[in-house]
mmCIF file of the C-alpha atoms, coordinates in Angstrom:
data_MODEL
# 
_entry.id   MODEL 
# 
loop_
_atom_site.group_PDB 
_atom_site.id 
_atom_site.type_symbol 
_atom_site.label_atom_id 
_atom_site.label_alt_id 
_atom_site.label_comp_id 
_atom_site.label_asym_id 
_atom_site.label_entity_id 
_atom_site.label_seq_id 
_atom_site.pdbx_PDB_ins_code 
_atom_site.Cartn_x 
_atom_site.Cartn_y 
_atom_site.Cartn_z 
_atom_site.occupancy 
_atom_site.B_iso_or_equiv 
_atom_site.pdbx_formal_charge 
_atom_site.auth_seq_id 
_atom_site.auth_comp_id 
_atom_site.auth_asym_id 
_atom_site.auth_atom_id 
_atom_site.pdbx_PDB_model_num 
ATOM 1   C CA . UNK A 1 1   ? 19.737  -6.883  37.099  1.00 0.00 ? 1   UNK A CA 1 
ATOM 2   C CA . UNK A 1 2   ? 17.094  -9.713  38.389  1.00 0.00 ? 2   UNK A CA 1 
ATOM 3   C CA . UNK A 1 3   ? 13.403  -9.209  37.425  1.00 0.00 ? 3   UNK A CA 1 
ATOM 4   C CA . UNK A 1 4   ? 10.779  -11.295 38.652  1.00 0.00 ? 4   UNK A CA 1 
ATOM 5   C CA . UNK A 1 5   ? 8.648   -12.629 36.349  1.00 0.00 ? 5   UNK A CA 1 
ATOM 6   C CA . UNK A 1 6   ? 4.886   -11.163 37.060  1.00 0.00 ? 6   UNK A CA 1 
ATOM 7   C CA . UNK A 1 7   ? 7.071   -7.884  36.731  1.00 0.00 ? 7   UNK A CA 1 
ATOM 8   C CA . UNK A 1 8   ? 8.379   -9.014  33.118  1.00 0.00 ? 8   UNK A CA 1 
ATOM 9   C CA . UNK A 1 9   ? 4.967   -10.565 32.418  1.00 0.00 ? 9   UNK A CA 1 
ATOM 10  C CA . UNK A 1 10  ? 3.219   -7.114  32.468  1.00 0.00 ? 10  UNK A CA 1 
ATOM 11  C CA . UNK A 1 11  ? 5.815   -5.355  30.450  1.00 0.00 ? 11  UNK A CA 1 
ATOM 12  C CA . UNK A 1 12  ? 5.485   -8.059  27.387  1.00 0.00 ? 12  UNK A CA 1 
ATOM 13  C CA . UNK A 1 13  ? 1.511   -8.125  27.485  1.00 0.00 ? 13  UNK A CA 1 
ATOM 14  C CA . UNK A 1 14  ? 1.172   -3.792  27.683  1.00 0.00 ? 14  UNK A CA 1 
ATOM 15  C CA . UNK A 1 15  ? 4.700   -3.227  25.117  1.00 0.00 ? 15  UNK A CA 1 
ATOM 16  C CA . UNK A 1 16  ? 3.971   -2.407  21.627  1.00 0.00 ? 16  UNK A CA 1 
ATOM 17  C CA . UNK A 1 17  ? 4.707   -4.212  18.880  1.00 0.00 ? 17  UNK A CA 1 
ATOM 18  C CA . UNK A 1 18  ? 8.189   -3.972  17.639  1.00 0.00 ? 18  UNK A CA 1 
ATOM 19  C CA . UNK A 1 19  ? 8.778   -1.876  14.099  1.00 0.00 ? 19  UNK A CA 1 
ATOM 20  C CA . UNK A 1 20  ? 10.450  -5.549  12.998  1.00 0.00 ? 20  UNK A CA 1 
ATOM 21  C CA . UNK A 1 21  ? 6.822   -7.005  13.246  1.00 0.00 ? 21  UNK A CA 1 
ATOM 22  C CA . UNK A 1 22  ? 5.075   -8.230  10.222  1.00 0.00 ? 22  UNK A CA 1 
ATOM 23  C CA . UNK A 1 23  ? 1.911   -8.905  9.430   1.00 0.00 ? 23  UNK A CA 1 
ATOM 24  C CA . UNK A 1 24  ? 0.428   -11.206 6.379   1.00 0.00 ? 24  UNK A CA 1 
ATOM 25  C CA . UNK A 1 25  ? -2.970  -12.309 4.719   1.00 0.00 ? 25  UNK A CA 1 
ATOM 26  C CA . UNK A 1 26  ? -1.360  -15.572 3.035   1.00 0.00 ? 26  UNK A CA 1 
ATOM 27  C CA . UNK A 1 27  ? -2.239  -16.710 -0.375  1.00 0.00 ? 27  UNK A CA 1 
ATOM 28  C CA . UNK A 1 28  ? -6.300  -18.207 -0.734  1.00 0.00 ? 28  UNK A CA 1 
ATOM 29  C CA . UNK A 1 29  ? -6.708  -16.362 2.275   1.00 0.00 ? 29  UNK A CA 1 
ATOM 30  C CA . UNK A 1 30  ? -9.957  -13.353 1.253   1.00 0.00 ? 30  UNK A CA 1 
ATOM 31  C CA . UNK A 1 31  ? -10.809 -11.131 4.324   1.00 0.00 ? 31  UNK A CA 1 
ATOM 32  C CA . UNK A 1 32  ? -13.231 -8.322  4.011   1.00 0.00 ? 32  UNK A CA 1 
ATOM 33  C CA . UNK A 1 33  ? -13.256 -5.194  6.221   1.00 0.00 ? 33  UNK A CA 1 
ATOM 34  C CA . UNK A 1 34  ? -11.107 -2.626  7.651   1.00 0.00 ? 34  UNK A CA 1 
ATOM 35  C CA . UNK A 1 35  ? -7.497  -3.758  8.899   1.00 0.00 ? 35  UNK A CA 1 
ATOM 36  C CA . UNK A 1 36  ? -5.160  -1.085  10.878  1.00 0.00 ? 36  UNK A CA 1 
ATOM 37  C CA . UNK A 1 37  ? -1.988  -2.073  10.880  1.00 0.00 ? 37  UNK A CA 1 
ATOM 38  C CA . UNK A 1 38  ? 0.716   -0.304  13.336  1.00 0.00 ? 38  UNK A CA 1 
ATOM 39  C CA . UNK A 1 39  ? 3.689   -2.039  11.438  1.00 0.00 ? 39  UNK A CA 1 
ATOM 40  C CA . UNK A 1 40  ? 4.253   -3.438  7.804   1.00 0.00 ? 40  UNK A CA 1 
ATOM 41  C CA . UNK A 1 41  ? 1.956   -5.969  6.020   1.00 0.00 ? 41  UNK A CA 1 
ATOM 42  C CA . UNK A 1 42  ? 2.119   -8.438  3.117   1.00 0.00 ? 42  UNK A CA 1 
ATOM 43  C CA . UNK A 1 43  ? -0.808  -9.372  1.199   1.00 0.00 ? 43  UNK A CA 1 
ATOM 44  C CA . UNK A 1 44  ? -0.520  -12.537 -0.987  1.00 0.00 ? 44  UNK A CA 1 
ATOM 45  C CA . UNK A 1 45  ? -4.493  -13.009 -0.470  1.00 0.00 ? 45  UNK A CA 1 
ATOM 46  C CA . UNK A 1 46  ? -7.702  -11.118 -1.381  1.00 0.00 ? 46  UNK A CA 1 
ATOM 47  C CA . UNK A 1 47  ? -8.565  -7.815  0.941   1.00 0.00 ? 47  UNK A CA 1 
ATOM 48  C CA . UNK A 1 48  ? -11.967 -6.390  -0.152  1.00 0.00 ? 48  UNK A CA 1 
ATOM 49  C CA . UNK A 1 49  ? -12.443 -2.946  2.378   1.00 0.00 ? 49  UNK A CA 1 
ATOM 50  C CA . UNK A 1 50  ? -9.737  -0.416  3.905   1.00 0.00 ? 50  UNK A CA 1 
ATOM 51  C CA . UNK A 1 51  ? -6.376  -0.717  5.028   1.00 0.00 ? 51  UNK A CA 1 
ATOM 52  C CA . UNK A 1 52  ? -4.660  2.093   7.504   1.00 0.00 ? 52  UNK A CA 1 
ATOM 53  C CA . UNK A 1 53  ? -0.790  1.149   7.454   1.00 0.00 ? 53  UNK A CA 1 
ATOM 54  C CA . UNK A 1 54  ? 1.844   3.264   9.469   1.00 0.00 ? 54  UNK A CA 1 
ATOM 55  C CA . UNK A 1 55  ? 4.554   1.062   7.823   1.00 0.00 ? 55  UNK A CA 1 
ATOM 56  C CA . UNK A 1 56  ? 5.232   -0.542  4.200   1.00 0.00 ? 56  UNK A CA 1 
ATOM 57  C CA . UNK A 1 57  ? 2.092   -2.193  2.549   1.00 0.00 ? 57  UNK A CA 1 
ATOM 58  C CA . UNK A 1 58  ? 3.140   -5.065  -0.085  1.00 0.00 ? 58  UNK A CA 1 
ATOM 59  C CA . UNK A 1 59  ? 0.996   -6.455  -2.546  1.00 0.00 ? 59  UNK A CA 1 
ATOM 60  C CA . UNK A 1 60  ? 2.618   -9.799  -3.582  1.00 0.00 ? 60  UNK A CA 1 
ATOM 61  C CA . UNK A 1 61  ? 2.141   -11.498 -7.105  1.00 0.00 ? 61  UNK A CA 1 
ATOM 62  C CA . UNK A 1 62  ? -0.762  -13.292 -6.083  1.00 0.00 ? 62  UNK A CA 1 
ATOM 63  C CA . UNK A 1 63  ? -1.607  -10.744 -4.139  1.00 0.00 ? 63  UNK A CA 1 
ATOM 64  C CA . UNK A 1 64  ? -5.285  -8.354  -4.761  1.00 0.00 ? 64  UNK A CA 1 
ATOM 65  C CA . UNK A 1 65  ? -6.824  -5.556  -2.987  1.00 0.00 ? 65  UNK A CA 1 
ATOM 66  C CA . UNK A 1 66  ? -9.842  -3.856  -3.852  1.00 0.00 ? 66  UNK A CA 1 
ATOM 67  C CA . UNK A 1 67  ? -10.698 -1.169  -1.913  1.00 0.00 ? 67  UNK A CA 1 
ATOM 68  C CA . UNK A 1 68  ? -8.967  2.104   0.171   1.00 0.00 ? 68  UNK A CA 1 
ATOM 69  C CA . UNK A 1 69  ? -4.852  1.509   1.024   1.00 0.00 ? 69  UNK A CA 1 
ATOM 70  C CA . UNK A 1 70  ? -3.313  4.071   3.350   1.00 0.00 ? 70  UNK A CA 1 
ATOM 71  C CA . UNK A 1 71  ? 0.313   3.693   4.263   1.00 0.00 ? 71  UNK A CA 1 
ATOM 72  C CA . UNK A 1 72  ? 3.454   4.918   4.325   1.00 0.00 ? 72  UNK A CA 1 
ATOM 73  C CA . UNK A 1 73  ? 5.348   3.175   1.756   1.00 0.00 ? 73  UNK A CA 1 
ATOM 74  C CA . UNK A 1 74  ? 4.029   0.406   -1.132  1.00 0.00 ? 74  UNK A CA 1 
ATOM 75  C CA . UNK A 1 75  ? 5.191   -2.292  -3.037  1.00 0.00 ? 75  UNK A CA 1 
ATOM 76  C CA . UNK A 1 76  ? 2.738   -3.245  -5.424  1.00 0.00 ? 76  UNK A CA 1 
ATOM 77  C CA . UNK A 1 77  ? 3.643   -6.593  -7.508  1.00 0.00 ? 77  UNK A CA 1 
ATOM 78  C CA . UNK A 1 78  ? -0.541  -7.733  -7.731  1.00 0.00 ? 78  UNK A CA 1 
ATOM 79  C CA . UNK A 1 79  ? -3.556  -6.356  -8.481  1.00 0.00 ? 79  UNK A CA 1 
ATOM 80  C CA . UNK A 1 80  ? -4.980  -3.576  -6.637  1.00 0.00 ? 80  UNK A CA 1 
ATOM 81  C CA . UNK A 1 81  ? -8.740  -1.464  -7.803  1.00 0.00 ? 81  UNK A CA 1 
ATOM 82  C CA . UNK A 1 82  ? -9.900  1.291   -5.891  1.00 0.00 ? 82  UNK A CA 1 
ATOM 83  C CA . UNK A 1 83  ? -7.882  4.718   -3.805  1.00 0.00 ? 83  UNK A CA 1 
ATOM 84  C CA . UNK A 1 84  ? -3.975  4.473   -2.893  1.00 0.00 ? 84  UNK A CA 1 
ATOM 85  C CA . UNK A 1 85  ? -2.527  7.066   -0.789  1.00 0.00 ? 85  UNK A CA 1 
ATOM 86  C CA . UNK A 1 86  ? 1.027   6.759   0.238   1.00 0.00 ? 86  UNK A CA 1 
ATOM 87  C CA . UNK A 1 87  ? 3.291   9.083   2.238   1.00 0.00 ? 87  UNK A CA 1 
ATOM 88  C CA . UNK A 1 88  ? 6.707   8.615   0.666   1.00 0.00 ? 88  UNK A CA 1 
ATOM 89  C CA . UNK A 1 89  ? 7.411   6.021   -2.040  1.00 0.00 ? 89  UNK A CA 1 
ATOM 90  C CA . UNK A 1 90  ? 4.999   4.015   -3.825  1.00 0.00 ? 90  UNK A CA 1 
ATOM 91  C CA . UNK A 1 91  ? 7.051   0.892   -6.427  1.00 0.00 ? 91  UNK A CA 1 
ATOM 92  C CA . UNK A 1 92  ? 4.777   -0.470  -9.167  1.00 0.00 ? 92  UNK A CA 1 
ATOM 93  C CA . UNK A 1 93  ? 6.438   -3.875  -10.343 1.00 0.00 ? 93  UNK A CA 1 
ATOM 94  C CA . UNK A 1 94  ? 5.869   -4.979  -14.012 1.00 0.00 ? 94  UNK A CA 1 
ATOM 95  C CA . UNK A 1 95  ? 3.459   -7.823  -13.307 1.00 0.00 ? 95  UNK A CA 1 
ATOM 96  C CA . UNK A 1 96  ? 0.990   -5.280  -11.341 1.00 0.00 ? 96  UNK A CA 1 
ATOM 97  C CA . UNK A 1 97  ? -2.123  -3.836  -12.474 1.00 0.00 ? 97  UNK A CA 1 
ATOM 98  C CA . UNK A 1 98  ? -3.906  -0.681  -10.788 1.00 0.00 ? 98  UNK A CA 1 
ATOM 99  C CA . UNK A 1 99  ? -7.005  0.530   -11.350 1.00 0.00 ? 99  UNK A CA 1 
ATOM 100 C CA . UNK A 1 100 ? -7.950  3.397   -9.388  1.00 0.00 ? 100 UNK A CA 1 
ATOM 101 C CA . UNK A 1 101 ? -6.547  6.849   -8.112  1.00 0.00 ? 101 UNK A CA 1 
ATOM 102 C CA . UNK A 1 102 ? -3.087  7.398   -6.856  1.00 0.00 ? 102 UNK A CA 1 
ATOM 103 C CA . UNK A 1 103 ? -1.861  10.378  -3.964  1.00 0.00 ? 103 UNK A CA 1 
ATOM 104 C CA . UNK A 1 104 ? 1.943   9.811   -3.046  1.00 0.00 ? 104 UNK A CA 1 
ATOM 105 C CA . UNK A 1 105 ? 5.085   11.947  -2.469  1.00 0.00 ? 105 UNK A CA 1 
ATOM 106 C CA . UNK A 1 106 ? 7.002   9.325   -5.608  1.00 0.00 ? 106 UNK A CA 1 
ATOM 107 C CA . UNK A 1 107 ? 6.553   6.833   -7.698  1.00 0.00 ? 107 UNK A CA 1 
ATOM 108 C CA . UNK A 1 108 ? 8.190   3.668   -9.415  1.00 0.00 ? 108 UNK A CA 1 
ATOM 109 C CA . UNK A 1 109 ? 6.358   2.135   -12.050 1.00 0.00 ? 109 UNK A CA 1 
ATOM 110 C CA . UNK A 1 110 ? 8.634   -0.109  -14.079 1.00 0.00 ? 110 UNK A CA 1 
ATOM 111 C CA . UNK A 1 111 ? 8.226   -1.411  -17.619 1.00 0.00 ? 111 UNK A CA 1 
ATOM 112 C CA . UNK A 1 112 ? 4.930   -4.323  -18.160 1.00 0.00 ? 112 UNK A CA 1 
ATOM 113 C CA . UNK A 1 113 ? 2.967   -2.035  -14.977 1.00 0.00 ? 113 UNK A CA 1 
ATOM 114 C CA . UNK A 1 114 ? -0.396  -1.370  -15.932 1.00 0.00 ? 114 UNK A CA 1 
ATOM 115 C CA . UNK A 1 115 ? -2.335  1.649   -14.312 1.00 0.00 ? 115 UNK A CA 1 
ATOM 116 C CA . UNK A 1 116 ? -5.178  2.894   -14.948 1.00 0.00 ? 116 UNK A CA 1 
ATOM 117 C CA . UNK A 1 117 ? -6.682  6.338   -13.231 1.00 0.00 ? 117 UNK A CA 1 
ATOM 118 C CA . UNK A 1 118 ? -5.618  9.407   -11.656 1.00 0.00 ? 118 UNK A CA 1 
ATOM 119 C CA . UNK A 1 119 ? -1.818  10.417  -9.682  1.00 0.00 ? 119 UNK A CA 1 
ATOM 120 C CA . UNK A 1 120 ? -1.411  13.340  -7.566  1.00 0.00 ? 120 UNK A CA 1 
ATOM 121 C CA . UNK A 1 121 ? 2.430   13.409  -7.199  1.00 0.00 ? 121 UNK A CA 1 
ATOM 122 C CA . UNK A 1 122 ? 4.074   15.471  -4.997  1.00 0.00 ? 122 UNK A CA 1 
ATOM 123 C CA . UNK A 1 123 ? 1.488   18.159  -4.506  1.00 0.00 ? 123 UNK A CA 1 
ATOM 124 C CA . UNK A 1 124 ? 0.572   18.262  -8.256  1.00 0.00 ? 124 UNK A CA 1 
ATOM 125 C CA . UNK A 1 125 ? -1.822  16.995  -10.161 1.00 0.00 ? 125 UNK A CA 1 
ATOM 126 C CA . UNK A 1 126 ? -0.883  14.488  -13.375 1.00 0.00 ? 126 UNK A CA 1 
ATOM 127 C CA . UNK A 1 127 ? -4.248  14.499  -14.838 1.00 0.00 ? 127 UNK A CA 1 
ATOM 128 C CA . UNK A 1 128 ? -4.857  14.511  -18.767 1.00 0.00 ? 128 UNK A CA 1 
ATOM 129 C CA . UNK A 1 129 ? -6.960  16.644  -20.312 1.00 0.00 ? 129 UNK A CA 1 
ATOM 130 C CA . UNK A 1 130 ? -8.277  17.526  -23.898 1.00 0.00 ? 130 UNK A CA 1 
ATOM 131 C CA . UNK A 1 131 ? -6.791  20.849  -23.623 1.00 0.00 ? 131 UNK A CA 1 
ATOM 132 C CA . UNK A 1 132 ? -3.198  19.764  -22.307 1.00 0.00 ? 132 UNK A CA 1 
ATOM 133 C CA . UNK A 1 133 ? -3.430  17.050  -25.199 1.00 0.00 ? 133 UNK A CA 1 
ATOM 134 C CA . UNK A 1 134 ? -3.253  19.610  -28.013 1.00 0.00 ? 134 UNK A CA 1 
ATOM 135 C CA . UNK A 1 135 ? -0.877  21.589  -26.633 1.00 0.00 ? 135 UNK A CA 1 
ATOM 136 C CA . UNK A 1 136 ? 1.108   18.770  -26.820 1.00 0.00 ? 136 UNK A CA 1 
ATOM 137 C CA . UNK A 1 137 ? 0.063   17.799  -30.342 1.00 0.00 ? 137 UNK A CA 1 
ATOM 138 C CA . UNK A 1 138 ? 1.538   21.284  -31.616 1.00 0.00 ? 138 UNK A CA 1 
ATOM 139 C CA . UNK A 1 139 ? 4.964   21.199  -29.705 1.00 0.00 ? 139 UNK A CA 1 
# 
């Protein structure tokens, strides 16, 4: 029932952080390199390199990442240029802009999104091609 404190001490410096951590890079905030995040993050800055996530990755409004995102879940509500891979479900707000290829289990893209480049959904591969075009043309 009664710990002493150099006992209680060592737990809190050696315990991982709790799955109700966040993490941010706050608006006019730019950091360049490669962040590994064990719980979720929230970008309303500039990241220019790679970003390992084992939790939700948001991309606020103001928000821009250029570079390699892998996570398990995304919110994506800024800009973001380069390769997104997420595990399970990737939302693509109307004021966001990708540019760059996409590999996730589903996707969200509402009305006003604009993306630009390659989605592997699910296993499969959403890819247009001349061919596919005018066999669409004729149906």
């Amino acid at each position: 029932m009664f710990k002493n404190k150099k006992e209680e001490s060592k737990r809190s410096d050696t315990a991982p952080a709790s799955s109700g951590s966040n993490n941010s890079i706050v608006s006019g905030t730019k950091l360049e390199g490669t962040i590994n995040a064990n719980s979720d993050i929230r970008i309303d800055g500039e990241l220019i390199g790679k970003l390992y996530c084992k939790g939700r990755v948001i991309i606020g409004p103001s928000g821009m990442v250029d570079g390699e995102v892998d996570c398990q879940n995304a919110i994506i509500e800024g800009k973001f240029t380069g390769n997104l891979k997420v595990a399970e479900l990737l939302n693509v707000k109307e004021n966001a802009t990708i540019n760059g290829d996409i590999k996730t289990d589903k996707i969200n893209i509402q009305s006003g999104a604009s993306f630009n480049g390659n989605c592997i959904m699910g296993g499969q591969s959403i890819k247009s091609s001349k061919k596919n075009d005018e066999a669409l043309a004729f149906n």
